[in-house]
Backbone as numpy.savetxt, mean C-alpha at the origin, in Angstrom:
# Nx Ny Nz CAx CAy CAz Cx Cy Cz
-14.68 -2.93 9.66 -15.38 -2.14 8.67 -14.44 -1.83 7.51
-14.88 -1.65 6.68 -14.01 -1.80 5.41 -14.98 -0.80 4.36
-14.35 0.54 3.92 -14.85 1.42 3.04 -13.90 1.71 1.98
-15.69 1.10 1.40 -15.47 0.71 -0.42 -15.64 1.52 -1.22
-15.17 2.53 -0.90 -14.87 3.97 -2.34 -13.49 4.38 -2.88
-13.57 5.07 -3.87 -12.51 5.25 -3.75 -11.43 6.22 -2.84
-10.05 5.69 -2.96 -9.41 7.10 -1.85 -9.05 8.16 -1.12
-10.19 9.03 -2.08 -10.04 10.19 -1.68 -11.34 10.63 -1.27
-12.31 9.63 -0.74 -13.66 9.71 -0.57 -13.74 9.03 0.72
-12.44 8.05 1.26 -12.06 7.72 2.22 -12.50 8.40 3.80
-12.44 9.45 3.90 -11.77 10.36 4.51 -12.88 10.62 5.59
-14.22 11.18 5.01 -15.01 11.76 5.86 -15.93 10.64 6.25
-16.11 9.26 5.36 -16.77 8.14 6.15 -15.98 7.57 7.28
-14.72 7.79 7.54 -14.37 6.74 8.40 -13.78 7.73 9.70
-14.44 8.85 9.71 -14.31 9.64 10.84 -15.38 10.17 10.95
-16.17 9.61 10.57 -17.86 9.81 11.04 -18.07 8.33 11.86
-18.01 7.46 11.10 -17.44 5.64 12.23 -17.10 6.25 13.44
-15.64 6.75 13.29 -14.88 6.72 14.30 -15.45 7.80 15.56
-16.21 9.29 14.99 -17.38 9.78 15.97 -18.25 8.79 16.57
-18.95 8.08 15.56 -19.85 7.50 16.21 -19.56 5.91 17.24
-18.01 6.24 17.49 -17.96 5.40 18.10 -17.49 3.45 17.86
-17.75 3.59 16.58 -17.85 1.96 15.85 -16.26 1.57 15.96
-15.95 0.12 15.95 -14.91 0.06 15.63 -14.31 -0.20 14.38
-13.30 0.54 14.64 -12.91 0.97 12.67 -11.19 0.60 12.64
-10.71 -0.33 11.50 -9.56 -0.31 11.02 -9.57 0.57 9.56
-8.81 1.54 9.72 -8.15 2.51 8.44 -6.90 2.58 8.50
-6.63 2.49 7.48 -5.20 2.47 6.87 -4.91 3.50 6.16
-3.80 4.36 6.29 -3.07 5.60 6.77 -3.46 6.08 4.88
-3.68 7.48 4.81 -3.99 7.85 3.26 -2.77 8.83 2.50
-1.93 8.61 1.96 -1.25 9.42 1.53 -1.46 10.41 0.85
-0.87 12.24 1.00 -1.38 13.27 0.18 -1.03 13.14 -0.98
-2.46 13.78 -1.49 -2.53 14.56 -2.52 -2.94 15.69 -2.81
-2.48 16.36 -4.59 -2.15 17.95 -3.99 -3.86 18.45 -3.44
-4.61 17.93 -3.71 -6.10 18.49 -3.25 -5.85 18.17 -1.88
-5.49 17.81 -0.66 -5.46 17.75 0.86 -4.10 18.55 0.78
-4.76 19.58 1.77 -4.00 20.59 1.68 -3.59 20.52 3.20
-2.51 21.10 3.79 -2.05 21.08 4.98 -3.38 21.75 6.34
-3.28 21.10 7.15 -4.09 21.94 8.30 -5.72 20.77 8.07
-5.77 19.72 7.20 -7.05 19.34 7.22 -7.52 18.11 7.95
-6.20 17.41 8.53 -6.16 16.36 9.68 -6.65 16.63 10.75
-7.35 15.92 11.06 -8.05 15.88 12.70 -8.39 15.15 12.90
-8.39 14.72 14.50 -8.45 13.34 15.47 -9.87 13.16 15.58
-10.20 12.11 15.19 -11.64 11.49 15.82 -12.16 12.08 17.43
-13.74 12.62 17.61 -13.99 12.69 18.88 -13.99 11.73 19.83
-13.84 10.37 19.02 -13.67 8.91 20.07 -12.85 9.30 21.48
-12.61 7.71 21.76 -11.75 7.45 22.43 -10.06 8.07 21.76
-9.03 8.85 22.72 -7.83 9.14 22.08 -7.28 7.63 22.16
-7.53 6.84 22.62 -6.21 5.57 22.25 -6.90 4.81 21.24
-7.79 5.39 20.36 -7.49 4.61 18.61 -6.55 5.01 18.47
-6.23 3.15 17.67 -5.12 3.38 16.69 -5.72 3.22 15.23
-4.43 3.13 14.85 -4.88 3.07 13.05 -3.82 2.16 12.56
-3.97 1.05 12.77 -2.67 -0.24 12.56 -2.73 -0.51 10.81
-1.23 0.53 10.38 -1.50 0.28 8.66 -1.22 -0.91 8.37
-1.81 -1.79 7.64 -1.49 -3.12 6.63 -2.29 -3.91 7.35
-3.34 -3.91 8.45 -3.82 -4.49 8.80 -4.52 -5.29 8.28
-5.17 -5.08 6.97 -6.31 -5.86 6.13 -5.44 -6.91 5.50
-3.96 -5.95 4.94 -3.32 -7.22 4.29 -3.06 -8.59 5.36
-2.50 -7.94 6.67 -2.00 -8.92 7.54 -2.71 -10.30 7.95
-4.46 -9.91 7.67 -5.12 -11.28 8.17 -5.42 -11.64 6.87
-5.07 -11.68 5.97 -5.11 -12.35 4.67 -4.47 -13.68 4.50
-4.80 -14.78 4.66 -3.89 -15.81 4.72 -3.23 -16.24 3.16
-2.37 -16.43 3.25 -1.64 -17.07 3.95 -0.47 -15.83 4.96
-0.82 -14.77 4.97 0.15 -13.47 5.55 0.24 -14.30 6.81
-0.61 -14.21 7.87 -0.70 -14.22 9.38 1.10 -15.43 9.95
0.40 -16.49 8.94 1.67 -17.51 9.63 3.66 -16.87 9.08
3.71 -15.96 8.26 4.87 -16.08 7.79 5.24 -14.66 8.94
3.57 -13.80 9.65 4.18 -12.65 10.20 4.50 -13.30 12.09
4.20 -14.40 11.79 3.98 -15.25 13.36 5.35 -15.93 13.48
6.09 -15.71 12.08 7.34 -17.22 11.75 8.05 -15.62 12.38
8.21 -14.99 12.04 9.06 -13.96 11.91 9.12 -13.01 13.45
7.92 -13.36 14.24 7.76 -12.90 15.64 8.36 -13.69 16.88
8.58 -15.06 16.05 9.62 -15.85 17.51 11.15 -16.22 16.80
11.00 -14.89 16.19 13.03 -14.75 15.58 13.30 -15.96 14.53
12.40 -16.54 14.19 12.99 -17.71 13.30 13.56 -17.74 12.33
13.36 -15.94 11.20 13.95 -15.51 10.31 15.06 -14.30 10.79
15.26 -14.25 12.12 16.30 -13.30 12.66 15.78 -11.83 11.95
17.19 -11.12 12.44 17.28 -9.71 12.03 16.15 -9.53 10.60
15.78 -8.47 10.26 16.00 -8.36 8.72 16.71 -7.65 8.23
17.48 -7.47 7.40 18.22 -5.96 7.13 17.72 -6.00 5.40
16.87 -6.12 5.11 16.18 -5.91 3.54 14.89 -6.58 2.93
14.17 -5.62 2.27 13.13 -6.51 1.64 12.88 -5.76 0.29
12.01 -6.58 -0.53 11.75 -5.95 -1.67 10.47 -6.17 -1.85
9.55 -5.79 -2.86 8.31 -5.41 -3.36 7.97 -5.30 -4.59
6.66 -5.79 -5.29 6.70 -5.06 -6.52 5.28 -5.67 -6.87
4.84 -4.70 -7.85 3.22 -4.87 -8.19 3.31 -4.16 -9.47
3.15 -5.37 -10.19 3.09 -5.89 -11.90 1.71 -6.12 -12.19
1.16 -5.16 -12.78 0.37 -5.18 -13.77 0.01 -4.57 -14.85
0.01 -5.20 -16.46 -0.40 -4.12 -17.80 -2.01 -4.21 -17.67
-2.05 -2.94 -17.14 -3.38 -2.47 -17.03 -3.78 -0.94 -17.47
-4.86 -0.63 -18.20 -4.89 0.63 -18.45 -5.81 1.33 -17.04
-6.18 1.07 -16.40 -6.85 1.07 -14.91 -7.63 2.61 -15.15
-8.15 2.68 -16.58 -8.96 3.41 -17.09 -10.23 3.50 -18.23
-11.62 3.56 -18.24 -12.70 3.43 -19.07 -12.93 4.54 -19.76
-13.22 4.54 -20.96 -14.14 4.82 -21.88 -15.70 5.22 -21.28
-16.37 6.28 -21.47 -17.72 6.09 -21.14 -18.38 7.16 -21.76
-19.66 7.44 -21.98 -20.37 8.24 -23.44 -20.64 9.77 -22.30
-20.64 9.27 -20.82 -20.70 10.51 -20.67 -19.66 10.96 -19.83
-19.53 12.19 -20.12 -17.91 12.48 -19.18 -17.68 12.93 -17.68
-19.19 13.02 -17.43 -18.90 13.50 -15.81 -18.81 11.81 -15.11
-19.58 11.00 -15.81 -19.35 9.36 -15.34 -17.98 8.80 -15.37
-17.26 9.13 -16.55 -16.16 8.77 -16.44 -14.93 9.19 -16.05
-14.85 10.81 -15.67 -14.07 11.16 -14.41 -14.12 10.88 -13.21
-15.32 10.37 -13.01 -15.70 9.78 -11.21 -14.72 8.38 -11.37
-14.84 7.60 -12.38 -14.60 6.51 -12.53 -13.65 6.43 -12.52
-12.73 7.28 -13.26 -11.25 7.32 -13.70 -10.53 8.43 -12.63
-11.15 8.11 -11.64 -10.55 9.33 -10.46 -9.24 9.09 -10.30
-8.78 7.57 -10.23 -7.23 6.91 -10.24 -6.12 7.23 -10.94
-6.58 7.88 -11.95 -5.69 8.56 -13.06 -5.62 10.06 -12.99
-6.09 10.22 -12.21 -5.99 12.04 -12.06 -5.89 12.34 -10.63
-4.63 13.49 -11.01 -3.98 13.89 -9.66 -4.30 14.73 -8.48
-5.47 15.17 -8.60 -6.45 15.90 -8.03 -7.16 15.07 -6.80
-7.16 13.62 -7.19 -8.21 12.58 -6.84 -7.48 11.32 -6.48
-5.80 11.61 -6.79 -5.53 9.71 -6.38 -3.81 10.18 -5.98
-3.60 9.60 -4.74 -2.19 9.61 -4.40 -1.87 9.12 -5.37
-1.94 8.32 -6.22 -0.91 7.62 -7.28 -1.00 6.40 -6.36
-0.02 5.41 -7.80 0.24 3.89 -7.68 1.26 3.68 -5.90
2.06 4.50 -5.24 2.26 4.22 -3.86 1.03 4.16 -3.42
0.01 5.35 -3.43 -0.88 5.32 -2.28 -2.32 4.65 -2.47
-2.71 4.15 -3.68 -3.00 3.13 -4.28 -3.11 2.15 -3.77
-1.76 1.43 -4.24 -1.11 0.20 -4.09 -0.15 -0.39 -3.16
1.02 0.22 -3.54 2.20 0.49 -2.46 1.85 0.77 -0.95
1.17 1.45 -0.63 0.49 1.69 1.08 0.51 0.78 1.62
-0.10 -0.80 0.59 -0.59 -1.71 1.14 0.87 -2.70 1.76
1.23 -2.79 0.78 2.60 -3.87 0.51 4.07 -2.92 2.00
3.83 -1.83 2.05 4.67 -1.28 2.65 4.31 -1.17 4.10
3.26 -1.10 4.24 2.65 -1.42 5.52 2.71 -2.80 6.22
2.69 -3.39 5.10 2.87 -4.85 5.70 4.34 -5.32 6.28
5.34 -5.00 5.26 6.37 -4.98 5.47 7.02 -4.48 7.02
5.95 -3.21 7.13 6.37 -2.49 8.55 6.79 -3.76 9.34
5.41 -4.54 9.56 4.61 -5.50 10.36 6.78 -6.53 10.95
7.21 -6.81 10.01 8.10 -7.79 9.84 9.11 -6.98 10.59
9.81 -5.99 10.06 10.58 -4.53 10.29 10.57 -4.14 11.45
9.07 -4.46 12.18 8.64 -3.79 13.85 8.95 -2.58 13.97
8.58 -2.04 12.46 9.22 -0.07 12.72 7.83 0.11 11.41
7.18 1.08 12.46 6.27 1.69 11.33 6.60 2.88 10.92
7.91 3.81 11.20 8.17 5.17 10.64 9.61 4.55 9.79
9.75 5.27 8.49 10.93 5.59 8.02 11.58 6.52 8.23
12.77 6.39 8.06 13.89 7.26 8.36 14.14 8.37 7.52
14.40 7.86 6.36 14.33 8.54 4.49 13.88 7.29 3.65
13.03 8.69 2.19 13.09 7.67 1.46 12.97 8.61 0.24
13.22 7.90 -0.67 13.52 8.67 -2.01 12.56 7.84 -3.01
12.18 8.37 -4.53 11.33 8.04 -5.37 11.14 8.34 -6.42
11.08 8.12 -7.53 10.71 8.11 -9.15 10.04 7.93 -9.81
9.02 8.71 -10.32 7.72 7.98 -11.31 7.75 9.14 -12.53
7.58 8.04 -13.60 7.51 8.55 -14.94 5.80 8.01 -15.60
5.21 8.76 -16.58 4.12 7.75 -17.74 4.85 7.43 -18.91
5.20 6.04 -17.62 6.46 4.95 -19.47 5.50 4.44 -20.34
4.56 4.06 -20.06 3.07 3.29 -21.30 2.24 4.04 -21.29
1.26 4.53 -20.26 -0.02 5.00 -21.33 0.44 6.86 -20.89
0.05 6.91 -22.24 0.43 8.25 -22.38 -1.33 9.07 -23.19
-2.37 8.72 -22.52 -3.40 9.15 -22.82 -3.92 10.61 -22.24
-3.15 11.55 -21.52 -3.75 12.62 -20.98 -3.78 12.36 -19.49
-3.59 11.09 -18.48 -3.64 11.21 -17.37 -2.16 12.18 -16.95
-2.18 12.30 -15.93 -1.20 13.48 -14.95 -0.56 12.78 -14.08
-1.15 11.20 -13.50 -0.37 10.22 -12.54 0.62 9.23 -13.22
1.27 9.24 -12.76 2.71 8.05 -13.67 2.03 6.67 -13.21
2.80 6.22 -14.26 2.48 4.81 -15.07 3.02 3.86 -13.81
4.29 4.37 -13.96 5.52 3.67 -13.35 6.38 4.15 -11.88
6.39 3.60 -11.33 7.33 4.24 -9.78 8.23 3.29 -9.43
9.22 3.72 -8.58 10.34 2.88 -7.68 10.54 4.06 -6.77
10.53 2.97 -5.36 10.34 3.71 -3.95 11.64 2.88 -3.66
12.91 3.58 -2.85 13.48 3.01 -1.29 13.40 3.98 0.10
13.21 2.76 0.88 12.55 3.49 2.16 13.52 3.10 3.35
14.38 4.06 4.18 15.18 3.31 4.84 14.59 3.34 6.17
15.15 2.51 6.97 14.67 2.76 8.38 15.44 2.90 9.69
15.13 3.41 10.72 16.16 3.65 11.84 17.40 2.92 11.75
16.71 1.37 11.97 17.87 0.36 12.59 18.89 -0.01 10.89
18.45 0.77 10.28 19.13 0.40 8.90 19.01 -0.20 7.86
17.48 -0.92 8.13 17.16 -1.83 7.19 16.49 -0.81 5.89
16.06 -1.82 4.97 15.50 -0.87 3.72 14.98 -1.14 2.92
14.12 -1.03 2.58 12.69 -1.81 1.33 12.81 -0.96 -0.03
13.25 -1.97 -0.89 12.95 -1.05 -2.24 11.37 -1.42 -2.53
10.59 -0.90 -3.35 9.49 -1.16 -3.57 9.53 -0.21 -5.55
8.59 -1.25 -6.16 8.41 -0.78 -7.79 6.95 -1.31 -8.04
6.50 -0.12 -8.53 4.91 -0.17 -9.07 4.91 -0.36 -10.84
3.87 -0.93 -11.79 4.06 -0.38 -13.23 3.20 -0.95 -13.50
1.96 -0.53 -14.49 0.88 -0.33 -15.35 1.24 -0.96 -16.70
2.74 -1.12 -16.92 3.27 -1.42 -18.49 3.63 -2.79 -18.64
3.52 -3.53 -17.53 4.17 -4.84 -17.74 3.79 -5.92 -16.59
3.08 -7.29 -17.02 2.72 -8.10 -16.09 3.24 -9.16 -15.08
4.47 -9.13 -15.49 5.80 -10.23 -15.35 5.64 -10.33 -14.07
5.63 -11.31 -13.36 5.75 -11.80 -11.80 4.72 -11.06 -11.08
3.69 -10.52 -11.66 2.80 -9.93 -10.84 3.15 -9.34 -9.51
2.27 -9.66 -8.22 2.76 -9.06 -6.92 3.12 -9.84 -6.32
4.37 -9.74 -5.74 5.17 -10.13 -4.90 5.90 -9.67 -3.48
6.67 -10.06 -2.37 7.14 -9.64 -1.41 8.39 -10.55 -1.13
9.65 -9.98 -0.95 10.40 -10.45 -0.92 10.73 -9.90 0.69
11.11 -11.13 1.75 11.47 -10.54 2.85 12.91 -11.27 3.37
13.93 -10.54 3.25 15.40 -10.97 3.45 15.80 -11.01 5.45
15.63 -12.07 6.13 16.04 -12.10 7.43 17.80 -12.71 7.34
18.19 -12.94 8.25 19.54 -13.44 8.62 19.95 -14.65 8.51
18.20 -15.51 9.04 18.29 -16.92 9.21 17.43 -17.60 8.44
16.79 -17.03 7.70 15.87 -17.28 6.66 15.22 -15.97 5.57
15.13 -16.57 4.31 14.12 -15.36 3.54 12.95 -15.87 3.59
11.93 -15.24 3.23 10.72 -15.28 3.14 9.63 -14.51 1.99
9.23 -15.05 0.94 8.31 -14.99 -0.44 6.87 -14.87 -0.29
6.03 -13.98 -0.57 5.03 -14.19 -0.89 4.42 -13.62 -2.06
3.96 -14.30 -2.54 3.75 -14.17 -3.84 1.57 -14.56 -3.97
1.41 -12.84 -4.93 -0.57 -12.74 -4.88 -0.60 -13.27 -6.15
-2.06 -14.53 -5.75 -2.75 -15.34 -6.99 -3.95 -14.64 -6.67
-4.56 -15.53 -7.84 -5.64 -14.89 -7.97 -6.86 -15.29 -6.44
-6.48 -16.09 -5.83 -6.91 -16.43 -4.83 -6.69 -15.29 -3.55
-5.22 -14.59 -3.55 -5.10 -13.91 -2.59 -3.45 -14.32 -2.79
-2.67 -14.37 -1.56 -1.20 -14.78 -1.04 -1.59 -16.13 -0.82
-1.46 -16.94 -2.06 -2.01 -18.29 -2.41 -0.69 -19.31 -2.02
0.75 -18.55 -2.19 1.62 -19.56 -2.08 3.16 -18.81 -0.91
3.71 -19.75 -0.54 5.10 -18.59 0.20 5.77 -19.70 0.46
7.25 -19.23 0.74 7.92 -20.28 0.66 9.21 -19.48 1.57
9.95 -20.18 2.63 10.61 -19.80 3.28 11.77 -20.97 3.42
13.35 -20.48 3.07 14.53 -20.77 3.08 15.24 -20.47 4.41
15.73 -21.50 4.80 16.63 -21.88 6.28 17.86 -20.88 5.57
């Protein structure tokens, strides 16, 4: 099941699923300042749902074979990866009436959108877990400014995430609205091989892995 609203509307459809029993993949929602502490709660289901983040990305092909290369050690250890999601986009409309176009433009206001991590980044970092075999970080630190559009939104333009993890490894990750250059990418650094994937317009159209 797959719910098509936006993120912060997320919330009460897919724990009404999960009451009623259906089977449901959701992927983990990061706060914002409107979810306020104390508002999490467990589905009446079954307690052994899980909630496996990056899952949607993971059966995306070409993902599955590079996370299968990487499960019988062929790229060894990892001790690094990188990330990044390039696009000049104003990822905001114009519209004659204004209660239409705050629904619309919920992405740009901080009330209504984790921002470009929880967005975007959720996705790419989750996946990464997948490779890592560690879905908690250890620390992580972060930066976001509005370097281009400077129209009245409250969410930054621009971010850079590093995220470290137990065994030491560590993902930088960079989001930006101002510039299209290399679009989205994944860089995954093993011992015995790296590993590229790189989103067309098709999906993770191409990847390429070094001995």
């Amino acid at each position: 099941m797959f719910v098509a609203t936006p993120t912060h509307l997320h919330k009460d459809i897919v724990l009404a699923a999960l009451d009623a029993a259906n089977t449901s993949t959701a992927k983990r929602q990061w706060p914002t300042p409107s979810r306020t502490r104390g508002q999490s709660r467990e589905p009446q289901g079954s307690p052994a749902l899980q909630f496996p983040g990056g899952a949607a990305e993971a059966v995306r092909p070409p993902v599955p074979f590079p996370i299968a290369f990487h499960a019988v050690r062929r790229s060894g250890d990892i001790p690094q990866s990188q990330g990044q999601w390039h696009k000049k986009t104003k990822l905001a409309s114009d519209l004659a009436q204004p209660a239409a176009e705050q629904e619309l433009n919920c992405v740009c206001a901080e009330a209504t959108s984790p921002g470009l991590m929880g967005e975007v980044g959720i996705h790419q970092v989750d996946l990464v877990n997948w490779f890592f075999s560690q879905r908690f970080r250890s620390r992580s630190q972060a930066s976001a400014a509005p370097c281009n559009w400077k129209d009245g939104r409250d969410v930054p333009d621009t971010i850079q995430a590093v995220f470290e993890y137990p065994s030491g490894a560590s993902l930088s990750y960079e989001a930006t609205l101002g510039n299209s250059f290399e679009g989205t990418l994944r860089h995954v650094y093993g011992v015995e091989s790296a590993i590229l994937l790189r989103e067309g317009s098709a999906g993770y159209s191409r990847k390429w892995m070094r001995p």
